[in-house]
N, C-alpha and C positions, 0 to 999 in steps of 0.2 A: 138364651134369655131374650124373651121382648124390647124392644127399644123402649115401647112404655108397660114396662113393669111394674105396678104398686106398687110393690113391696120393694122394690131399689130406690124410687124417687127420692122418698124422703131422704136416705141416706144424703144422695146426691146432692140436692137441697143444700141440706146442712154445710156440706165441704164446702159447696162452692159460695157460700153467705159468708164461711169464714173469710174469703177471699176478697170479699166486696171491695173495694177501693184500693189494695195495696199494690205501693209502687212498683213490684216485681212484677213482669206481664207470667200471662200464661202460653203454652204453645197450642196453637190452631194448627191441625192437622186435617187434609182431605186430599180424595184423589181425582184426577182428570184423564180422562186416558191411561190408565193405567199410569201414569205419573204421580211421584208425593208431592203437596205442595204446602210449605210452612208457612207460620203468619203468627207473631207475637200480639196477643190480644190484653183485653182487661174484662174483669168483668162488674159492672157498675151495680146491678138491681138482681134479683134473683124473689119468684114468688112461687104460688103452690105449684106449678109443674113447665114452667117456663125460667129466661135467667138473659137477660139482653148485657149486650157485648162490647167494648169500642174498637175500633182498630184505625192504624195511620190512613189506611184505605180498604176499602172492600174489593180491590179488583180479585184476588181469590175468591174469595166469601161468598159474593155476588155470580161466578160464574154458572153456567146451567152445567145439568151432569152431574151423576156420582147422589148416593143417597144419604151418606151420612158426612157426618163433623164429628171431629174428634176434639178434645180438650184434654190435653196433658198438665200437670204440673208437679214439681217435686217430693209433695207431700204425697200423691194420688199412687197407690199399687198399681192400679189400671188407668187408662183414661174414660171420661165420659162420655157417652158417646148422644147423638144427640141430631135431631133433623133444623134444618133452616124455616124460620115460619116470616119471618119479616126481614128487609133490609133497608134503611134511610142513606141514601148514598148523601146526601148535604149534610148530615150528621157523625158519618162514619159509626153508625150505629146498626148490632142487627140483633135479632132476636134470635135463641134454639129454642127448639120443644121435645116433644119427648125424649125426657134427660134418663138416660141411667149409667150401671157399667156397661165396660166393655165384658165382652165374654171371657175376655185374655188380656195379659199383657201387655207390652208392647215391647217390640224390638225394633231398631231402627232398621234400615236394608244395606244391604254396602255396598249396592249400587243401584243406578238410578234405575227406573224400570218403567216399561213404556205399553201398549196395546200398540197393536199392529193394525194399521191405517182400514186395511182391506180384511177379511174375513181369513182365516192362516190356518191350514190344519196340519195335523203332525201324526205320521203312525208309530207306533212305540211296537217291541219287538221285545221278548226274555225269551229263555229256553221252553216255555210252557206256556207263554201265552202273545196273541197279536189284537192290539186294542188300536183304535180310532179315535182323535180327537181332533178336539179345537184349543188353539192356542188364546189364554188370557189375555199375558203377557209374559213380556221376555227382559231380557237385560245383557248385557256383553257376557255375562257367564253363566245361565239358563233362563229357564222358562214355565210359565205356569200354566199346565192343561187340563182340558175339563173333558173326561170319561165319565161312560155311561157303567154306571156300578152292577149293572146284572153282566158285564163282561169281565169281570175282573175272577170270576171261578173263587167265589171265597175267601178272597183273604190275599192273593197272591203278591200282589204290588207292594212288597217290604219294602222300607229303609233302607238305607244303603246298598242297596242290590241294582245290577250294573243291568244298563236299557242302551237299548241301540234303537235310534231316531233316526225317522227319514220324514223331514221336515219342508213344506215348500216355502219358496223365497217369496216374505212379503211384499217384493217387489215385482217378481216376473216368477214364469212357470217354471223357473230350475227349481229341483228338488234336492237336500241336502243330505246325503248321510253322517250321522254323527253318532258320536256316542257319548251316554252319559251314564250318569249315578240318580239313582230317586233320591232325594232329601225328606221328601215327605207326603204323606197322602192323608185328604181328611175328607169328608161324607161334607157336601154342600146342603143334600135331602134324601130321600131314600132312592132315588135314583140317578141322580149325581155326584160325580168323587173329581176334588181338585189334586192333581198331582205334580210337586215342585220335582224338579229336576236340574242339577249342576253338569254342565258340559263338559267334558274333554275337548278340547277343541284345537286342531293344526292352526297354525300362523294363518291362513290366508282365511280358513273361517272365522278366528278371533278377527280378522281385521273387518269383513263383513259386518258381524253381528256389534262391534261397536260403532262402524260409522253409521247405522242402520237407525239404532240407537242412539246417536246425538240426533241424527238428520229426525228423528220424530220428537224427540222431543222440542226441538227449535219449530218444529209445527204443531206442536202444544201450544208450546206459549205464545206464539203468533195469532192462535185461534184463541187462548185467553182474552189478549190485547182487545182483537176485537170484538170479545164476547161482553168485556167491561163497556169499550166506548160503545156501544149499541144503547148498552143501560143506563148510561146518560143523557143517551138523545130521549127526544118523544118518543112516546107509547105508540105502536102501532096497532094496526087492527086485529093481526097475526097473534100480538101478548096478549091479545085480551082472552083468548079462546085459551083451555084447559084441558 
């Protein structure tokens, strides 16, 4: 589905007009690095294909990266999903635009998940086939990789069916062996397929893969910090170019 799709706008529209002014906030959802980041918002105004927003602060909201915003709430099947067109940081006010659904659901993660600082690739291994990737992102208990779908021989990459990874270290050139399970594989375009995968993992690679994982995300939000205060100083010459 289109982000700006006719024929969903309106719907959207509507939900989110019912929502105008009440006191229960909404959840602001997007991602940085491969990191989720929440944010209880409101939403004040909503017209033909726009819907502006408050929040305690913008430092999520505001930060560069990542293409979409998400708006969740109670009543919502899916969330909204929706690009950044304005931000007023002395108001705490920002504007989305092209409002529709989401394609899906949503489900939460149940653990934190991160992109790997540096470029990370990972070769995956079955009885019947050896594919090549690049790692998305990862989390203390797998990882999300991106194959080229003319390698995959039709069909082969099932669900639940067990992969042996040999992974290099986003830190240095060790490379890991491991093994895992595929969770899931879905068609990005016709030429690219995202593949989740849950690890098995020994003691000493669990403890890798999550100190790996705090230590990037504490350099997430270190780079948030200063991606907010930048946008409250002066305009430089560098913002003005597109």
């Amino acid at each position: 589905m289109s982000p700006n799709n006719i024929s969903t706008q309106p719907e959207v529209v509507a939900a989110l007009e019912q929502l105008t002014h009440q006191t229960a906030p909404l959840t602001l959802t997007r991602t940085l690095d491969g990191l989720l980041l929440k944010q209880d918002v409101q939403v004040l105004s909503v017209s033909q294909d726009t819907a502006q927003f408050q929040a305690e602060d913008l430092r999520i909201i505001a930060a560069p990266g990542g293409y979409y915003i998400y708006i969740h709430h109670r009543d919502f099947s899916r969330p909204v999903r929706a690009r950044l067109q304005t931000c007023a940081l002395h108001t705490c006010t920002f504007t989305l635009s092209d409002l529709s659904w989401a394609n899906t659901g949503w489900q939460d993660r149940s653990h934190e998940r991160v992109q790997p600082k540096t470029p990370t690739y990972v070769t995956l291994r079955s009885r019947f086939w050896t594919l090549k990737g690049a790692v998305l992102d990862m989390d203390s208990a797998g990882l999300g990789v991106l194959v080229k779908s003319c390698s995959q021989r039709g069909g082969d990459i099932w669900p639940h069916s067990g992969v042996h990874l040999d992974i290099q270290s986003p830190i240095t050139e060790t490379r890991h062996p491991l093994e895992g399970t595929i969770v899931h594989s879905e068609p990005i375009n016709s030429a690219l397929i995202r593949v989740g995968i849950r690890f098995q993992r020994n003691p000493r690679q669990a403890r890798f893969f999550n100190e790996y994982t705090s230590q990037r995300k504490e350099e997430i939000l270190k780079a948030l910090d200063r991606a907010y205060d930048r946008s409250l100083g002066p305009r430089r010459v560098e913002d003005l170019y597109f």
